[in-house]
C-alpha positions in Angstrom: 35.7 69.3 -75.8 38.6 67.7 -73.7 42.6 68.6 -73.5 43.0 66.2 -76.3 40.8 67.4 -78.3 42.5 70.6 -78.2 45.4 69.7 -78.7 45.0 67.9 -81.9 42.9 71.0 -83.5 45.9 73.1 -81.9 48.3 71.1 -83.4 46.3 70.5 -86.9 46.0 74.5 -87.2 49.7 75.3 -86.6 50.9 72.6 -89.1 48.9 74.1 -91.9 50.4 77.3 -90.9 53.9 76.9 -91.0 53.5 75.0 -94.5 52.0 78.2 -95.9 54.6 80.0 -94.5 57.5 77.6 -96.1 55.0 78.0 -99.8 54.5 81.8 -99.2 50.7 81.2 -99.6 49.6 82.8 -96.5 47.7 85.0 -97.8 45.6 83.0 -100.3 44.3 80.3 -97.9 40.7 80.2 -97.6 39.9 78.5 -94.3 36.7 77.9 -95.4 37.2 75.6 -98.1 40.1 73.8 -95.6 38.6 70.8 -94.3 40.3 69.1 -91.6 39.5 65.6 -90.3 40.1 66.2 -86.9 37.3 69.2 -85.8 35.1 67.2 -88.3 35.4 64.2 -85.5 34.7 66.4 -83.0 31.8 67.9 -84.4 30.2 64.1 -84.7 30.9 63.7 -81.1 29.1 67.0 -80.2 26.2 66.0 -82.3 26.3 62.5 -80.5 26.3 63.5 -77.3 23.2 66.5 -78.2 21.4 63.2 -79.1 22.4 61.2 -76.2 20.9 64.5 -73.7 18.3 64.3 -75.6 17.4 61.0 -75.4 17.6 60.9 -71.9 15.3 63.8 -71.8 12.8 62.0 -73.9 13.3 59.4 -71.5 12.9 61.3 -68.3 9.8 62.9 -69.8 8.2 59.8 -70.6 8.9 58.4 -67.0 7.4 61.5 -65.4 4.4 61.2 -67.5 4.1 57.7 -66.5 4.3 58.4 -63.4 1.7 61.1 -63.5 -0.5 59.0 -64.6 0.2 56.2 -61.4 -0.2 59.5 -59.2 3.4 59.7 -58.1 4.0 63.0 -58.8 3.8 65.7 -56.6 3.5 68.8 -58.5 3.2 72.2 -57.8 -0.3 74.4 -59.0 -2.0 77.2 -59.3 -4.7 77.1 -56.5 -7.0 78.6 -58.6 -7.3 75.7 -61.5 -8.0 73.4 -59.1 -12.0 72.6 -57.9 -13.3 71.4 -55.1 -15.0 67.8 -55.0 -18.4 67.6 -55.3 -18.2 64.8 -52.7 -16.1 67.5 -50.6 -16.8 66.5 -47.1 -15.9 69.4 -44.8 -18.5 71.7 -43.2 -18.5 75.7 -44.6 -17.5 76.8 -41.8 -13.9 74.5 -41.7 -13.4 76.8 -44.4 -14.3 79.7 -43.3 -11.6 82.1 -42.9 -12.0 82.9 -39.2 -12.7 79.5 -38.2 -9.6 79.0 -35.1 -8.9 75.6 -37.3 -8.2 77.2 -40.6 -6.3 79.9 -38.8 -4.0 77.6 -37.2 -3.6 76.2 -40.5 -2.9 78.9 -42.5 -0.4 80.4 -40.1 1.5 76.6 -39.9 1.9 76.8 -43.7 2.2 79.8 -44.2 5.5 80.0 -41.9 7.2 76.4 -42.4 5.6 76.0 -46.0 2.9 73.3 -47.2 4.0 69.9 -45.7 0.7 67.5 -46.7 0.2 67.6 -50.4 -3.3 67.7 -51.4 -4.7 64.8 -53.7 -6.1 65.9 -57.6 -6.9 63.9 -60.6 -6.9 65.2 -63.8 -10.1 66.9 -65.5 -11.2 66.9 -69.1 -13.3 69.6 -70.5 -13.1 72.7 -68.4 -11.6 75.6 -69.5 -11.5 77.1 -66.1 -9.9 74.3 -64.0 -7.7 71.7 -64.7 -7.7 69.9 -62.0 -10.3 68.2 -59.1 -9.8 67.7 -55.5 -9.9 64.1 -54.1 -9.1 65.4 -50.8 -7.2 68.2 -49.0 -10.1 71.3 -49.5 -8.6 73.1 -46.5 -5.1 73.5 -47.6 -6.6 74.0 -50.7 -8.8 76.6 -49.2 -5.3 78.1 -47.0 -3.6 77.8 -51.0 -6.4 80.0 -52.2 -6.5 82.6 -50.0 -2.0 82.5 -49.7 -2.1 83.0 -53.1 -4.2 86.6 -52.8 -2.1 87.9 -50.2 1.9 87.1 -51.3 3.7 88.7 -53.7 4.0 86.5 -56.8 1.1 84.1 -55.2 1.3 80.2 -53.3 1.9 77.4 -55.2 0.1 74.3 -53.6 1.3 70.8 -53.6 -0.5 68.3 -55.1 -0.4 64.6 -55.5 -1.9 63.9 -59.2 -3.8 60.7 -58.9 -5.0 59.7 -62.3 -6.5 56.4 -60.7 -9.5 58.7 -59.1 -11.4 58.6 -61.5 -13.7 56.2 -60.9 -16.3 57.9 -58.2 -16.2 54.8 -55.9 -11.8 55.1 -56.0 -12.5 59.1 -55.3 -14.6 58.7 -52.3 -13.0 55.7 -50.9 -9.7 57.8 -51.3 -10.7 61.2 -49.3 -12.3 58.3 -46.4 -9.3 56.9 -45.8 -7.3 60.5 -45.5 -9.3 61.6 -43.4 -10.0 58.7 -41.3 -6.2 58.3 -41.3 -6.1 62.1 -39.3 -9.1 61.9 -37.6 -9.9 65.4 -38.0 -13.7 65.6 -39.4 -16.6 65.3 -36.9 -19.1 63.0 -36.5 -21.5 65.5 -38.3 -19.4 66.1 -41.0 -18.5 62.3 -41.6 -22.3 61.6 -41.3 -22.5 64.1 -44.5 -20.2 62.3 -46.3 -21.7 59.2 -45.9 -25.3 60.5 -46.6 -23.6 62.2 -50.3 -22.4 59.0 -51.6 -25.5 57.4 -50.7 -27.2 60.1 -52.6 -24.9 59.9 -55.6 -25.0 56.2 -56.3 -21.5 55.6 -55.3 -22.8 53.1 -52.7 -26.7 51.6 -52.5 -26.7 50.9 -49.2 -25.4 51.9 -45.3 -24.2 48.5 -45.7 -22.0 48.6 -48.5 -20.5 51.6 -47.1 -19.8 50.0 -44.1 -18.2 46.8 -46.0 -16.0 49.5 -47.9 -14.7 51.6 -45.4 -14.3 48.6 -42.4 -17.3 50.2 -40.0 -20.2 48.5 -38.2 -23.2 49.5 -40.3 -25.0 50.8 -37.1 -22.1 53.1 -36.9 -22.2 54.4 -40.5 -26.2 54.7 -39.5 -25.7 57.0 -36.5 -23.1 59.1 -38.4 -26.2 59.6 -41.3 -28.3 60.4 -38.5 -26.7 63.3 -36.6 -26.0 65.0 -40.4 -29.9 64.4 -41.5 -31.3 66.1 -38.3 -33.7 68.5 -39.0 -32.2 72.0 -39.9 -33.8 73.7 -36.8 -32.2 71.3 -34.9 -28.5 71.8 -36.7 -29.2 75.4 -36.0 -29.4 75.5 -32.1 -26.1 73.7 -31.7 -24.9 76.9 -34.0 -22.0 74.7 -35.3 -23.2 71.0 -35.8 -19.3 69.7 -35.7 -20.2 70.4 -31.7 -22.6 67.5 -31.7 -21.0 64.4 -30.3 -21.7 60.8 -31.7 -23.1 59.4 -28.8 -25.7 62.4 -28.2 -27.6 60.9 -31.9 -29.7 58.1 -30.1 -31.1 61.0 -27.5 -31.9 63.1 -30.5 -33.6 60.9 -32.3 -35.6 59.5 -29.0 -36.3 63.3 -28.5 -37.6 63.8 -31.5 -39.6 60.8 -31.7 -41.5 61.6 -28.0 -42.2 65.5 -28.9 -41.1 66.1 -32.0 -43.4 69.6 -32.2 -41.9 70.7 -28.7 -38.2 69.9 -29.7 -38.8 71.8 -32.9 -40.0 74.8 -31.1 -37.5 74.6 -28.5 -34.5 74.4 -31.4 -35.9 77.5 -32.8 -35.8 79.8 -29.8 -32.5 78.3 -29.0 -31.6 79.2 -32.9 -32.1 83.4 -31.9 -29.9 83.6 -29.0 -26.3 85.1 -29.6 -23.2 82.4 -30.2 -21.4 80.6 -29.3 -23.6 78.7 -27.1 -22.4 75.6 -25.5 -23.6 72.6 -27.3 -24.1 70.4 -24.2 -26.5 72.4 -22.8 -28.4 72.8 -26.2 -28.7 69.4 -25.9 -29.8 69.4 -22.4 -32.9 71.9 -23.5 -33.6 69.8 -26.9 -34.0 66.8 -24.8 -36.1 68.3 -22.1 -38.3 69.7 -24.4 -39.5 66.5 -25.7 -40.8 65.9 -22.0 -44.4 67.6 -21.6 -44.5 69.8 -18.6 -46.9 68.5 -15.9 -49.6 71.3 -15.1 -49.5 71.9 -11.6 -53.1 71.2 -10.6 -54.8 73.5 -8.4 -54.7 73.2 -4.7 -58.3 71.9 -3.0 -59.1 74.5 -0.4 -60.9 75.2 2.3 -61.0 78.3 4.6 -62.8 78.5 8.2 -63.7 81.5 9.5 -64.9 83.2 13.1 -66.9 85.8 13.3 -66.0 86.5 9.4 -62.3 86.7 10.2 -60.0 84.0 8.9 -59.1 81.7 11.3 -56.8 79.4 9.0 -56.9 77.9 5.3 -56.1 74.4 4.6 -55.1 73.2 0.8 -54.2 70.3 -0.6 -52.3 69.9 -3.6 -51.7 65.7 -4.6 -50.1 64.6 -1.5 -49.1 67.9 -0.3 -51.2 69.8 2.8 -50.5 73.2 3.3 -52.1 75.1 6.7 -52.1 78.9 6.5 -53.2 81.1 9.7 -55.4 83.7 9.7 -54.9 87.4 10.7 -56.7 86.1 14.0 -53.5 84.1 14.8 -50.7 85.8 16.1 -46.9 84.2 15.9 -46.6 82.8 19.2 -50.1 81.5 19.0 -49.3 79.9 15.6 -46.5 78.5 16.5 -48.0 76.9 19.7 -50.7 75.3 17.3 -48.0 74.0 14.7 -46.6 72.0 17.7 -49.9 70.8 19.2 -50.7 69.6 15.6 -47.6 68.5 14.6 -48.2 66.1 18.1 -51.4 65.0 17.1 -50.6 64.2 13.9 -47.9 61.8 15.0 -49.4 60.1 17.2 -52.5 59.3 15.3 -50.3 58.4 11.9 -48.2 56.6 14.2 -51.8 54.3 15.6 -52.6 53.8 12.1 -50.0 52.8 10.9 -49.3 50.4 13.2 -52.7 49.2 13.2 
């Protein structure tokens, strides 16, 4: 209600008085049966403007919900009615709790608050969770466990992306995030790869690699570090430690001596972590080699008056001399230079010949 609008109601009221004054009817008016034309205005202009608020409420709703829909909206969840992806792409232990990575994390958001919204779309038919990740499992994992240790819980941000729900859209979608930040390793990109292949999203290495801009042999060595054999995975301890360029001397590993890499994986497997994953690979690859067996030296011992007098062996190209106890230092050392003479100058004739 304005100033004029009071002061015609003022006005209105104070005229009705003094003519019941001037009649002597005070006392008889009954105000509600009084109707006066000028709070009767005003009440059509309250009603009016009731209908214009809400109108632009129905409107503001229906714009939200629009944009909802085109995933504009960032809202703000419960941790706990969101699920993970089952195309989820980061290894356990990103997730794990003690992992220096998620630490990091947690700490970052939990002083300065969540910056990165996570990515959901919408879910249909689950009475547990409403919503499904399209990417952003870590923060989602920080939001979880935020929420059990504040007072009155964490709230996580999320980006609601109704367009995700085609599988293809979803995958393509948590690629490109995390391409963009360049934060999952080649093992755990190799993993993601290898999922969609296994879920039909894509039939080929090559229509993966036409969908997300990569050379297929590069899609192909990322499938190949995340499909080595568990053994293997299990001496690098942690298999985001395996590098890309360390896949082709895997593979050729396994391919020469595939038992003795195998073996070697699993003794590596029992010792204590962390263990450093370039020397793993150092051992894996080694392995594959077969040991040569040192063959056994040709010998021959000659004697006087059954006392050793010296042995000589042979071993490939190898000669080894070994005096007897008949042969004392400076008398051994006296023959080691006579010999050593001799044998010069008759390699040298020979040679030379």
């Amino acid at each position: 209600m304005n100033t004029k609008d009071r002061r015609s109601v003022g006005d209105d009221v104070l005229d009705d008085l003094d003519a019941a004054i001037k009649s002597g009817t005070l006392g008889a008016i009954a105000p509600a049966a009084r109707t006066y034309s000028t709070p009767t205005k005003l009440g059509q202009a309250m009603i009016e403007g009731a209908g214009q608020t809400i109108s632009r409420q129905k409107e503001a709703i229906e714009r939200l919900e629009a944009e909802r829909a085109a995933g504009m909206v960032v809202l703000r969840l419960d941790p706990k009615r969101i699920r993970a992806s089952e195309f989820a792409n980061r290894h356990e232990r990103s997730l794990d709790p003690k992992d220096p990575a998620f630490v990091s994390l947690k700490d970052d958001i939990g002083r300065r608050g969540q910056l990165d919204p996570i990515r959901v779309r919408p879910l249909a038919g689950d009475a547990k969770q409403d919503y499904e990740i399209v990417y952003g499992h870590r923060r989602h994992a920080v939001a979880l466990a935020l929420d059990v240790e504040l007072d009155g819980g964490f709230r996580v941000l999320a980006l609601l992306d109704a367009s995700a729900a085609d599988a293809r859209e979803h995958v393509l979608k948590m690629h490109s995030e995390n391409f963009a930040r360049s934060d999952l390793s080649p093992y755990e990109y190799g993993q993601m790869y290898a999922s969609w292949l296994d879920a039909g999203c894509f039939k080929t290495q090559g229509e993966i690699a036409a969908a997300v801009g990569l050379d297929q042999s590069v899609i192909s060595t990322y499938v190949r570090i995340a499909t080595l054999p568990e053994v293997v995975l299990g001496a690098f301890g942690d298999p985001r430690g395996i590098a890309l360029r360390w896949a082709r001397d895997l593979a050729l590993a396994l391919k020469t001596g595939e038992i003795r890499v195998l073996g070697a994986a699993a003794e590596i497997a029992g010792r204590p972590l962390p263990r450093d994953p370039q020397l793993v690979l150092r051992e894996l690859v080694a392995a594959a080699t077969p040991r040569r067996e040192a063959r056994a030296a040709k010998t021959e011992t000659v004697k006087v008056r059954g006392k050793t007098l010296y042995t000589m062996g042979q071993r490939g190209d190898g000669l080894m001399l070994k005096f007897g106890s008949l042969v004392d230092k400076a008398l051994a050392a006296e023959a080691r230079d006579e010999l050593k003479e001799h044998l010069t100058r008759w390699l040298t004739k020979r040679v030379k010949s």
